[in-house]
C-alpha positions as a LaTeX table, in Angstrom:
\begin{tabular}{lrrr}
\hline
Residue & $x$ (\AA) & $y$ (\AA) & $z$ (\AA) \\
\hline
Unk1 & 4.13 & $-151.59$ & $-11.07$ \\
Unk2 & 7.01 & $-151.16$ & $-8.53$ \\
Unk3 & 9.56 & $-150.34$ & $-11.50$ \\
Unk4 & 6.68 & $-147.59$ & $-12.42$ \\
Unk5 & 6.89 & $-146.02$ & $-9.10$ \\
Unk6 & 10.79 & $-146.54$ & $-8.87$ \\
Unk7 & 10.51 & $-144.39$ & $-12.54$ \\
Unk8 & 8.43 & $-141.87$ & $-10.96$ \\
Unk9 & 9.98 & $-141.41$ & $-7.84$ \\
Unk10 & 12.92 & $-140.66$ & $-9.35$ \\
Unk11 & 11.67 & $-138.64$ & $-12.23$ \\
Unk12 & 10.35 & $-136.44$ & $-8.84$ \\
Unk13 & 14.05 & $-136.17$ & $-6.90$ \\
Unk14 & 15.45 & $-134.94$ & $-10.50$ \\
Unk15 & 12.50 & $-132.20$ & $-10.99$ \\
Unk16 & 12.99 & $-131.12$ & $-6.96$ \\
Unk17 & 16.09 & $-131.35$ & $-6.99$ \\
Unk18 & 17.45 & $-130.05$ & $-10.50$ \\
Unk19 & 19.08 & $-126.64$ & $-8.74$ \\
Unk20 & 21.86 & $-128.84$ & $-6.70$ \\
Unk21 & 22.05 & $-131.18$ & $-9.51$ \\
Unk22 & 23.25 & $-127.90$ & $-11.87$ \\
Unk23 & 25.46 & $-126.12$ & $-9.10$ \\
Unk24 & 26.99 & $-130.03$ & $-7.92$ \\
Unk25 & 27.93 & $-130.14$ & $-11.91$ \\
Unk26 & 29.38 & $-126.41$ & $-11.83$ \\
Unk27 & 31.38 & $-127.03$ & $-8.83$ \\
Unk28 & 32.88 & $-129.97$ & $-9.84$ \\
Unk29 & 33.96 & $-128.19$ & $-13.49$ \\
Unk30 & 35.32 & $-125.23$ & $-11.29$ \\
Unk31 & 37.19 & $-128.11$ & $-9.61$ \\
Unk32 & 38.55 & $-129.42$ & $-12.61$ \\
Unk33 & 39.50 & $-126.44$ & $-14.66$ \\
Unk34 & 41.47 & $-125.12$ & $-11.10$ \\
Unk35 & 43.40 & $-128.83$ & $-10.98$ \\
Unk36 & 44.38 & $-128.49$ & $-14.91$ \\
Unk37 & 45.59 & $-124.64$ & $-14.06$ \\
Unk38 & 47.73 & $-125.22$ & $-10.82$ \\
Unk39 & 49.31 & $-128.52$ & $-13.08$ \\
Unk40 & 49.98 & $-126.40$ & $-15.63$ \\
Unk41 & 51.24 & $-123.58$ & $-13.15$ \\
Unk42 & 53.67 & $-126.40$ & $-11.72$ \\
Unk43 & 54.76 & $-127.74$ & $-15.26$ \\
Unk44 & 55.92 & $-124.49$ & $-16.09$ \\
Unk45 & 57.63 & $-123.71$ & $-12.38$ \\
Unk46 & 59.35 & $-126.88$ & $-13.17$ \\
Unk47 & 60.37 & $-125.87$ & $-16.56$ \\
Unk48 & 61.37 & $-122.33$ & $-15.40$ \\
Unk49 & 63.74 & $-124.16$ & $-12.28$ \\
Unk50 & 65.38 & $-126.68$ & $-14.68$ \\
Unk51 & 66.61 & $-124.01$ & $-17.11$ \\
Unk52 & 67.73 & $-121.79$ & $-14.85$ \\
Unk53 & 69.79 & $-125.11$ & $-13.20$ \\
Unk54 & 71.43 & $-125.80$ & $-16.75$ \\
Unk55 & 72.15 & $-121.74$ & $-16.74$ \\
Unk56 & 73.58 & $-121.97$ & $-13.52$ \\
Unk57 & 75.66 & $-125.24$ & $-14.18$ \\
Unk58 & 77.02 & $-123.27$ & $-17.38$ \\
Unk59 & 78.42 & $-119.92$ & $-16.09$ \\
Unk60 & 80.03 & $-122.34$ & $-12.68$ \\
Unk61 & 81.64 & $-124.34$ & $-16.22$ \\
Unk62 & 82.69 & $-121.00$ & $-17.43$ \\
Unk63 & 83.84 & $-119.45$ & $-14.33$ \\
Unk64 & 85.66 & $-122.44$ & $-13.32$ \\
Unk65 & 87.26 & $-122.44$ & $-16.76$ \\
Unk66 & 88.05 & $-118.50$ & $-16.73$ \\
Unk67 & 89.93 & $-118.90$ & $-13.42$ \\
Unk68 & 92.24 & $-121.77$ & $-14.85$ \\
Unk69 & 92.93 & $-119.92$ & $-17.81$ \\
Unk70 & 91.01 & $-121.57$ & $-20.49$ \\
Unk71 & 89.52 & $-119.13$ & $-23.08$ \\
Unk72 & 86.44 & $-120.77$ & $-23.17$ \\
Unk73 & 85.75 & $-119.67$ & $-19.96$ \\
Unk74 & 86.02 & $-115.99$ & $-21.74$ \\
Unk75 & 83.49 & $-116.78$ & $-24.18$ \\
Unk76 & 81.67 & $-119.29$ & $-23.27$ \\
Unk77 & 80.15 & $-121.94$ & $-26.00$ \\
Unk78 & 80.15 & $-118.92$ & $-28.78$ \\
Unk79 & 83.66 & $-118.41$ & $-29.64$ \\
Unk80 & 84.21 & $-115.09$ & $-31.99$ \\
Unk81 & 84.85 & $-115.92$ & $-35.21$ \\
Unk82 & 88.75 & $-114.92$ & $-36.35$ \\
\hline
\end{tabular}
């Protein structure tokens, strides 16, 4: 009988309170799908800083090889063809 009531009361706190049940659920998928944007917002900061790093590293290679006279440091890792 108490496992009835237990049933019933709770069958009564779902059917009262089904509106915050639904928005609690909404929130918490807004909360999710914003996480999985600003990680993928940060990924792709991350990837945008690393290759502009390597791009940076190369033309200091290249510059530092212009200046002491090495032709690479005209034309870089693309050569012309002769």
């Amino acid at each position: 009988m108490v496992t009835a009531m237990r049933v019933l009361f709770m069958l009564g706190l779902i059917v009262y309170l089904w509106p915050f049940i639904v928005a609690a659920f909404f929130i918490a998928v807004a909360w999710v799908a914003a996480w999985l944007v600003r990680e993928r917002r940060r990924q792709a900061a991350d990837a945008r800083r690393k290759a502009r790093a390597a791009l940076i590293a190369r033309a200091d290679e290249q510059q530092a090889g212009r200046l002491a006279g090495d032709p690479r440091g005209w034309y870089g890792d693309y050569p012309p063809a002769m």
